[in-house]
N, C-alpha and C positions, 0 to 999 in steps of 0.2 A: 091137489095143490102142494107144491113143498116148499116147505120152511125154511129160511134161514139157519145156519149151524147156532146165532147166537140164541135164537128164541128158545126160550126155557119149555119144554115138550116132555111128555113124558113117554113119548117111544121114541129115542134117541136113533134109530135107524133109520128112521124117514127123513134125515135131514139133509142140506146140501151136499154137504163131504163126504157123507155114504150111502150116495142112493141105492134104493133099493130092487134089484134085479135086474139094475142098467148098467150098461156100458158105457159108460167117458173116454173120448178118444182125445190123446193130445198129437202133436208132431210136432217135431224140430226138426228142420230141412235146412240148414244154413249155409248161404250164398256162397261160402270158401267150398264147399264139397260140391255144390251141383251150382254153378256160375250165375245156368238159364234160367227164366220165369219159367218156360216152357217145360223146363226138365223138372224144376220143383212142383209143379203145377200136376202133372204123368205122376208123380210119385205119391202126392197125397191123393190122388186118384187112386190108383192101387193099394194103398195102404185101407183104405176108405174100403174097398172090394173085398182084399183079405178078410178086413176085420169082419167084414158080412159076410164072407163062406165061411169063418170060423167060430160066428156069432154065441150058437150053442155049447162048442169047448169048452170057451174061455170066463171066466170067473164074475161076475158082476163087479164094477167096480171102474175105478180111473185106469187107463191106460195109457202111456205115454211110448211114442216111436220116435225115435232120433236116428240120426243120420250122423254116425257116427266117421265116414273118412269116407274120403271121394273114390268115386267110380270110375276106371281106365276109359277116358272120353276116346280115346284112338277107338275103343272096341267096340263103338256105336255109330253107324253113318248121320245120323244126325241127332238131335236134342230131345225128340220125342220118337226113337224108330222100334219099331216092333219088338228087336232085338233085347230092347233094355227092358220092354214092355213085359217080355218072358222072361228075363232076368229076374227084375223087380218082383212081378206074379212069386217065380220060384222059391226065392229068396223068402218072400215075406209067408207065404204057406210054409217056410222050413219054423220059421221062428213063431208062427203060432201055434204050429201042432205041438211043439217042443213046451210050450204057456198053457197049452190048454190042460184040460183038467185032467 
């Protein structure tokens, strides 16, 4: 069972804000960078994936993936195509090896 951060505990590492030997995943994917549901939708897919082929690496704790500037849509034939699908894959294994431990 875990505790609220407020409840007074006397092992302060079991509580919500620092669980312990889990991983918290957040995302920010916003609308001005990727338009589609579709493409947003493919991406936290992926990011979901990464994070479980790099599950081991990376540090127990909250993690937050943003989507920081949009993706050349010319270099995709559609919203969800393969293309971005290896991209995205590529991309997010670069930046968790680089995180993990």
């Amino acid at each position: 069972m875990q505790l609220l951060s407020t409840f007074s505990s006397t092992n302060a590492d079991e509580t919500v804000d620092n669980p312990p030997g889990q991983i918290w995943l957040g995302q920010v994917l916003p609308k001005r960078h990727a338009a589609r549901a579709v493409t947003r939708n493919l991406l936290r897919r992926q990011v979901r994936a990464a994070v479980a082929r790099h599950e081991g690496k990376l540090a127990p704790g909250l993690w937050l993936v943003r989507l920081s500037r949009p993706f050349a849509v010319g270099d995709f034939p559609s919203a969800a195509s393969p293309a971005l699908r290896r991209m995205a894959a590529s991309e997010l294994d670069q930046l968790f090896a680089r995180a993990g431990r």
